[in-house]
N, C-alpha and C positions, 0 to 999 in steps of 0.2 A: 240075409245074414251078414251081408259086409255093406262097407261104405267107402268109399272114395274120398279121401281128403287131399288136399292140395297143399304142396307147400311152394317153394318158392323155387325150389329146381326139380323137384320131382312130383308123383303123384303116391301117395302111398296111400293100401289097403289097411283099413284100422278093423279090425275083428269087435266081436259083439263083449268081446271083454275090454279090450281098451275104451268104447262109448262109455261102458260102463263105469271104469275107473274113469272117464272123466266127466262124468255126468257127477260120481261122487264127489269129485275134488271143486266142483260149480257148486253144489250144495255144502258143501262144508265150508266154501269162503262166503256162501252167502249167510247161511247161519250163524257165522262167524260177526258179520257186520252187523246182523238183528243182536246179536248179544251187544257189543258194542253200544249201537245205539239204547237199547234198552238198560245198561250200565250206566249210561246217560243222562239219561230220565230216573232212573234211581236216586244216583247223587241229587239233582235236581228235584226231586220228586215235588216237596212243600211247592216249590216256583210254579210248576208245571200244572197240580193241583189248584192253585189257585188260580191261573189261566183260564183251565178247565169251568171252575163254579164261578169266575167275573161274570159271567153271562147273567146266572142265578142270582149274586149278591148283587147287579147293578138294578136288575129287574125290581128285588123287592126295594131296592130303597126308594126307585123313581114310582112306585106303587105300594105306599103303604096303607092301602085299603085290602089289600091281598093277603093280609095277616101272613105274610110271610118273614124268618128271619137271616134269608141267605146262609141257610147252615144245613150242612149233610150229619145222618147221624148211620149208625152202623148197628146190629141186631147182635150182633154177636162177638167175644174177643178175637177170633181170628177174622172176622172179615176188614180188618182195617189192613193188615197185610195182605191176603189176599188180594184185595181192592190195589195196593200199591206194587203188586206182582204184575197185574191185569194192567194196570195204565202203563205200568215201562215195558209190556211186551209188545201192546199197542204201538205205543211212539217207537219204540226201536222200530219195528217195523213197517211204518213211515220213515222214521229216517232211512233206512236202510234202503230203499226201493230204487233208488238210483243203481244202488251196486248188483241191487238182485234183479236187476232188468238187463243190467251190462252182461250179467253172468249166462243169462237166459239167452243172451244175443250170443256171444260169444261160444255158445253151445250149439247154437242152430244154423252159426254162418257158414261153416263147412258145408253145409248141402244145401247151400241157398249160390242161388245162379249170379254172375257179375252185375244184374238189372235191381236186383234184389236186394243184394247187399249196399246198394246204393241206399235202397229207401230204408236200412235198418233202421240206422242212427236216429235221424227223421224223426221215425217212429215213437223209435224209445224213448228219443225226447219231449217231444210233444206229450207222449202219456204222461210222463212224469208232472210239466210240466201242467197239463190240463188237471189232471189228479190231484195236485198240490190247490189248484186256485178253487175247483168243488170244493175240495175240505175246509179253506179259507172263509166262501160261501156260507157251510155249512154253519161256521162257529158266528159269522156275524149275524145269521137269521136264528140264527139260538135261541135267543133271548123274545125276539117277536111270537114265534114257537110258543114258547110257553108263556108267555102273555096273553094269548091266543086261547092256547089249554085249562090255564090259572080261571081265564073271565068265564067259562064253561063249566066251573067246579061249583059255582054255587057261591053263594053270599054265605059267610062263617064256615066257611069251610076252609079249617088251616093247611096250610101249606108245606110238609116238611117231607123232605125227600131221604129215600135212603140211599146210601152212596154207590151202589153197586147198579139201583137201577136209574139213578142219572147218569152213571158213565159208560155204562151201556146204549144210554138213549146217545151221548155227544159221541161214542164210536159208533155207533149206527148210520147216524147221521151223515158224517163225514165218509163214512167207504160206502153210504148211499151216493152223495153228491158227490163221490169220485170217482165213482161208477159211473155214475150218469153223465158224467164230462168225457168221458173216452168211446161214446157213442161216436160221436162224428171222426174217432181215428179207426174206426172199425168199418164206416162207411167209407171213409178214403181207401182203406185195403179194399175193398169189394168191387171198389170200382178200378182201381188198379191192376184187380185180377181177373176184370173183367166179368163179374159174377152178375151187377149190374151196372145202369149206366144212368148217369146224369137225367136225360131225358126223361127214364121213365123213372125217375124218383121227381123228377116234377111234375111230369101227368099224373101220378096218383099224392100232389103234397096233400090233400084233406086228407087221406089215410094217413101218413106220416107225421101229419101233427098230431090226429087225434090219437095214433100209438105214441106221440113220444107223450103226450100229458097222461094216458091210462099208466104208461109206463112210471113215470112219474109220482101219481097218484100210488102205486102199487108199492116202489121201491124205499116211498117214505115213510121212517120208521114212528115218526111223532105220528103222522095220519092228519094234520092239520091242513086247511086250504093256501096257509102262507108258508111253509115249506116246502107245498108240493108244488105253488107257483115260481115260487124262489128258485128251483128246478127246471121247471119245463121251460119255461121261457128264454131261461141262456142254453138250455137245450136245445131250442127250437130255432135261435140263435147261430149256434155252432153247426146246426145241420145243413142249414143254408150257406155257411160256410164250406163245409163238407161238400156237397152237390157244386159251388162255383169250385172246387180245386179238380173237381171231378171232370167240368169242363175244360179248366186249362192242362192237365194233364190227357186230353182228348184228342185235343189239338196241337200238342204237341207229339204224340203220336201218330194222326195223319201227317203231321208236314213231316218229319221221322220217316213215314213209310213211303209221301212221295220223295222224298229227297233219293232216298234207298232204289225205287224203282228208275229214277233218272238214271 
């Protein structure tokens, strides 16, 4: 029912009401930033929109056998608002992820041990940072995606999308490949906490690659074989990264514990 926070000359008991009021007051500054951002992207919106469908408009013009005319159309009078609600809640909350991981940290560092709070930051940062470059990923294989998808539709068969379900497909997309970038920060916790260890994530790598490509295969929302490559392989990539930090933070723990036992 209680919890132990630390401050700087004392140790104080924080009751299950005060986590509470500030678990609220973490959510509300973070809510606070997704509005912001998404206030952003509002103003912005036409900029941001046509970001979004470059992929689309560069495809049909480098392919005009595709009978395509790089334009979104919409079904209905409310879905073009709608459509512009949906992308600036989206990007606000992309931009916002720095503050609402800060806030996330800053929530949980009271009961995280002095070893701990070492590796928070790290953490945070790296997700962010690997997060942002999947979604990067994401947008620059866009366009091969459905070039991909387009050559598979059949000869005369026009191309026109509606706009709810291409921006659906470019958010899918990107919080797929940004998911799948934060695999190997997931694997460094584990090893860190000793769940597992280096070694045997290399005596069994043919299992672990062949889960990160099913995984891969599974998480991509187009379904095509060049964005589920486009994927696994800086996946496969990072993992092996993951596994060598797993080592150096191994041995840095045994010479740690011989030093400690001298």
């Amino acid at each position: 029912m209680f919890a132990w926070r630390k401050t700087a000359s004392t140790t104080e008991e924080m009751s299950i009401i005060g986590h509470l009021a500030e678990l609220r007051q973490r959510i509300v500054r973070s809510l606070l930033a997704v509005a912001l951002g998404a206030s952003f992207i509002l103003i912005f919106y036409d900029q941001f929109l046509s970001l979004l469908t470059r992929p689309y408009v560069n495809l049909c013009a480098r392919r005009p056998d595709f009978n395509c005319a790089g334009e979104l159309y919409a079904l209905g009078p409310i879905e073009g608002l709608s459509q512009r609600m949906r992308i600036s809640g989206y990007g606000g909350l992309i931009l916002a992820l720095p503050v609402v991981m800060w806030q996330i940290w800053r929530f949980v560092v009271p009961a995280l041990s002095s070893r701990e709070k070492k590796y928070s930051i790290p953490f945070i940062l790296s997700s962010v940072v690997l997060f942002a470059f999947g979604g990067a990923l994401a947008y620059w294989t866009l366009d091969k995606a459905l070039e991909f998808l387009i050559s598979w539709s059949g000869e005369g068969v026009e191309q026109t999308y509606q706009i709810s379900r291409y921006v659906s497909l470019v958010a899918l997309m990107v919080l797929a490949f940004g998911i799948g970038f934060l695999l190997p920060v997931l694997i460094v916790f584990l090893q860190l906490v000793n769940v597992i260890t280096p070694q045997a994530l290399i005596k069994q790598w043919r299992v672990s690659f062949m889960v990160i490509f099913v995984l891969a295969a599974v998480i991509t929302p187009s379904g095509d074989p060049i964005s589920m490559l486009a994927l696994a392989l800086p996946m496969s990539v990072l993992f092996l990264v993951a596994v060598a930090i797993g080592f150096i933070a191994q041995r840095r723990r045994r010479n740690r514990e011989a030093t400690d036992g001298v």
